[in-house]
C-alpha positions as CSV (number, residue, x, y, z in Angstrom):
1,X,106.5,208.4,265.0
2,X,104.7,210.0,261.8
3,X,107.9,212.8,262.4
4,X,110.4,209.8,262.2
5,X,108.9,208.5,258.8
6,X,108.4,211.7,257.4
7,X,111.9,212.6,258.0
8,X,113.3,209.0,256.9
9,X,111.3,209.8,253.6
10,X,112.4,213.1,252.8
11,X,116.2,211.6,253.3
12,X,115.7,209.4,250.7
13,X,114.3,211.8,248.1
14,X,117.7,213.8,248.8
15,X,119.9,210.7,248.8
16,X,118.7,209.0,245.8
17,X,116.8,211.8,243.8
18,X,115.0,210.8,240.1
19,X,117.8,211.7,237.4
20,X,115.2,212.2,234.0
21,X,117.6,210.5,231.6
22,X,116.7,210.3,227.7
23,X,118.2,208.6,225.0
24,X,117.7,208.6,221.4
25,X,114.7,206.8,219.6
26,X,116.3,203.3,217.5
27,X,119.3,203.6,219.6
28,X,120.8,200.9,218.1
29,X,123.0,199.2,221.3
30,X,120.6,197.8,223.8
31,X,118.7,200.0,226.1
32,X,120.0,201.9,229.1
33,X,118.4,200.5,232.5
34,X,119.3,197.3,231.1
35,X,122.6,195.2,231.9
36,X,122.9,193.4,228.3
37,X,125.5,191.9,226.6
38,X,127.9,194.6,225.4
39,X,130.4,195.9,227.2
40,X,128.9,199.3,226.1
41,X,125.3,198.3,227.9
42,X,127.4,196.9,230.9
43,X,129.3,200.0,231.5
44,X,126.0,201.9,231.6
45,X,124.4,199.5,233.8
46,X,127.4,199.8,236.1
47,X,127.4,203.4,236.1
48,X,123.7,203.7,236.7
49,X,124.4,201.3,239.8
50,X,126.8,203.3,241.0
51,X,125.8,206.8,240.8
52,X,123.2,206.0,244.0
53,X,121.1,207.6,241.3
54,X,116.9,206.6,240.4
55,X,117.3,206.5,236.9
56,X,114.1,207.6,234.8
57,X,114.4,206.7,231.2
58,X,112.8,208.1,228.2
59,X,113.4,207.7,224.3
60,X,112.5,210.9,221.9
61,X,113.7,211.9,218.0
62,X,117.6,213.4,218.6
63,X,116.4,217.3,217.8
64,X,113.5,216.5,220.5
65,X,116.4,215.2,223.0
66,X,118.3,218.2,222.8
67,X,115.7,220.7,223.1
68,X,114.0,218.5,226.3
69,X,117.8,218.4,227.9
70,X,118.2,222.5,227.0
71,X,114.6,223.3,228.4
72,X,115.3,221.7,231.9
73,X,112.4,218.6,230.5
74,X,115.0,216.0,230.8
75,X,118.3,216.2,233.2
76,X,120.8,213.8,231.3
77,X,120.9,212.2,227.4
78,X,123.1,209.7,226.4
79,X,124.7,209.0,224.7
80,X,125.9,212.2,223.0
81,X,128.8,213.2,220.9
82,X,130.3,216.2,222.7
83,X,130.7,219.7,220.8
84,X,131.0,223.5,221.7
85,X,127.5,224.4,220.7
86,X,125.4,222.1,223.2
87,X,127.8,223.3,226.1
88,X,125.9,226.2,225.3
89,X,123.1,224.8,227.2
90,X,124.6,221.7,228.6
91,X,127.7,220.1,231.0
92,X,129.6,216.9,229.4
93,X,130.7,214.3,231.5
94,X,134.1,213.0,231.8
95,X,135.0,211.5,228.3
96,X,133.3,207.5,228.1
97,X,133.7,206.5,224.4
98,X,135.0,208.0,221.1
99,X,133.1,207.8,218.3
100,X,134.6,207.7,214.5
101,X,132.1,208.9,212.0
102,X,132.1,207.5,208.5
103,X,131.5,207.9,204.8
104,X,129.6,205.6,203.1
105,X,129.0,205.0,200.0
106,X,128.6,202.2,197.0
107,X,131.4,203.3,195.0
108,X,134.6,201.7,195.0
109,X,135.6,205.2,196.8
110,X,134.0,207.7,199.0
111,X,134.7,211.1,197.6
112,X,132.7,213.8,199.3
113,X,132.4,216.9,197.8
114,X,129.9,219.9,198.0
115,X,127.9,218.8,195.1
116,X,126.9,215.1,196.3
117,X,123.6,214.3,197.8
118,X,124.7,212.7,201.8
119,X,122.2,211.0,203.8
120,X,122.0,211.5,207.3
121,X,120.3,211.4,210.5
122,X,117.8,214.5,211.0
123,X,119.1,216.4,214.0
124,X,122.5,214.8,214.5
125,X,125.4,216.1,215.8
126,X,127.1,214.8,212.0
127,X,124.7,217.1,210.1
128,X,125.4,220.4,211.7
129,X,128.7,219.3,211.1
130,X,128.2,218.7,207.4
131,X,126.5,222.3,207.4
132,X,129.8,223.8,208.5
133,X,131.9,222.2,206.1
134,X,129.5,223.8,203.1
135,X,127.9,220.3,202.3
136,X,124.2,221.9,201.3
137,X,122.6,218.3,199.6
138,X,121.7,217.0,202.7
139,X,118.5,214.3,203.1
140,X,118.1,214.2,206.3
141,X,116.4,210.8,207.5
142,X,115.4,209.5,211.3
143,X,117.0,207.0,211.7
144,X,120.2,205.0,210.7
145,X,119.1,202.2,209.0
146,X,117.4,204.4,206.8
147,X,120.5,205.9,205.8
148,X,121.3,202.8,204.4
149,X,118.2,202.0,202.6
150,X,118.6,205.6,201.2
151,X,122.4,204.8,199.9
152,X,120.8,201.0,198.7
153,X,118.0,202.4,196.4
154,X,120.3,205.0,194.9
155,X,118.4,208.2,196.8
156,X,122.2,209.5,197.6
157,X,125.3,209.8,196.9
158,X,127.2,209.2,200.1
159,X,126.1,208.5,204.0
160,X,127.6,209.8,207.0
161,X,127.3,207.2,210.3
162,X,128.8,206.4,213.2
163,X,131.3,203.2,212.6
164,X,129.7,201.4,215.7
165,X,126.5,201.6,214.2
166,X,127.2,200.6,210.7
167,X,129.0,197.1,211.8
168,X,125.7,196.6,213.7
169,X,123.7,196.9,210.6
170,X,125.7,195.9,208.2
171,X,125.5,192.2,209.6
172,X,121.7,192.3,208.8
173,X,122.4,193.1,205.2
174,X,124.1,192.3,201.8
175,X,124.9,195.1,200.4
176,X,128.8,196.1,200.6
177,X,129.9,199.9,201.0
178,X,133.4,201.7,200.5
179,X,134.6,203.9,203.9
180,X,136.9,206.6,204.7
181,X,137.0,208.0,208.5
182,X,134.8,211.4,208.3
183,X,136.3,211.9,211.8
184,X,136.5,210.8,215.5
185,X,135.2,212.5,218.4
186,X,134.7,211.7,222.0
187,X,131.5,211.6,223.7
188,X,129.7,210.8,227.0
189,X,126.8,212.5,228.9
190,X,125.3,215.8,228.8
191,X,123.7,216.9,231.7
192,X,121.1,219.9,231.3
193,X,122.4,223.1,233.2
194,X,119.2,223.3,235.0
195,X,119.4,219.9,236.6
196,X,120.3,219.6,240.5
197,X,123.6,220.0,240.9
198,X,124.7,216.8,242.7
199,X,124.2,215.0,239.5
200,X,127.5,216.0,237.6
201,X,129.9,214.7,240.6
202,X,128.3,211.3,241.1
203,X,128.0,210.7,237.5
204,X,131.5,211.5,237.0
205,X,132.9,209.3,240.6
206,X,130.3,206.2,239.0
207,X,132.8,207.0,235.4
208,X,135.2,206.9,237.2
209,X,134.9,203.8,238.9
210,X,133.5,201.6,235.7
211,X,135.5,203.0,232.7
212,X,138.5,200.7,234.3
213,X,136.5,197.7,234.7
214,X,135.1,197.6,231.1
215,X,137.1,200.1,228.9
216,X,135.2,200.0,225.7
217,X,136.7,201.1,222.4
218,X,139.7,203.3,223.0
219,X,140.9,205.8,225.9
């Protein structure tokens, strides 16, 4: 009998094993594990559900995220723009969401240039970005509504922030800002190359079967 049981138990740890899943700290939609009221928070619930998955969720800093998903500390992070240099040490997903990236600024017209101070998120995908396109006066902040206080009290120039984001906050303020698109890239998951390898597959069948039902933003 203590054979059966023993053997019943060590079934479900391979059936169902713990998926260490982070995401980052102030994340602005509500939080994964959680079926809110977004379509965004119900295609994650749905995917979580579906993946046959035990989701274990944790919130760090973004640079923190990445180097806990690179070291093998954490298996998944979402969500997470997708780019050539963390497939150095990570797998995306199938493509869930695009994201546009914008400029923001109090003028009656964004004009980016080298030479302007931009505020933006310390350890985001949109500031090594910036870096590459020789944009050195960079004040790097934690999170996105500080961006915005930053841009408010005249700290910077210009602010680069995901679109999503700034509608979100933007209804909790007064204050008025000029755009232009920065750019638009997709994103999804990243799963750490070190996690267990069933992961990837039933993540991508649980995509799969959700994306249709809820089909945020564009495909």
């Amino acid at each position: 009998m203590r054979l059966i049981i023993l053997a019943c138990f060590s079934f479900n740890l391979v059936a169902h094993p713990t998926l260490k899943a982070g995401y980052p700290t102030g994340f602005s939609d509500e939080l994964p594990g959680k079926a809110g009221n977004s379509l965004r928070s119900q295609l994650l619930y749905c995917i979580e559900q579906r993946s046959n998955l035990h989701w274990s969720w944790q919130s760090y800093p973004t640079t923190r995220l990445f180097h806990s998903l690179a070291s093998g500390d954490l298996d998944l992070v979402y969500p997470a723009i997708f780019s050539a240099e963390r497939e150095t040490y990570a797998i995306a997903s199938e493509r869930l969401f695009y994201v546009r990236n914008l400029w923001l600024s109090k003028a009656s017209s964004p004009t980016p240039t080298p030479e302007k101070s931009i505020v933006v998120k310390r350890g985001s995908l949109q500031a090594e970005q910036l870096k590459e396109r020789g944009f050195v006066k960079l004040v790097l902040v934690e999170d996105f509504r500080t961006q915005l206080d930053m841009l408010d009290a005249g700290r910077a120039d210009l602010a680069l922030i995901p679109e999503e984001t700034f509608l979100s906050l933007q209804a909790q303020r007064k204050q008025r800002y000029s755009r232009l698109e920065f750019n638009k890239v997709a994103g999804g998951f990243y799963l750490s190359k070190r996690a267990n390898t069933a992961f990837l597959p039933a993540l991508n069948q649980a995509i799969q079967g959700c994306l249709p039902q809820f089909n945020p933003g564009e495909n």
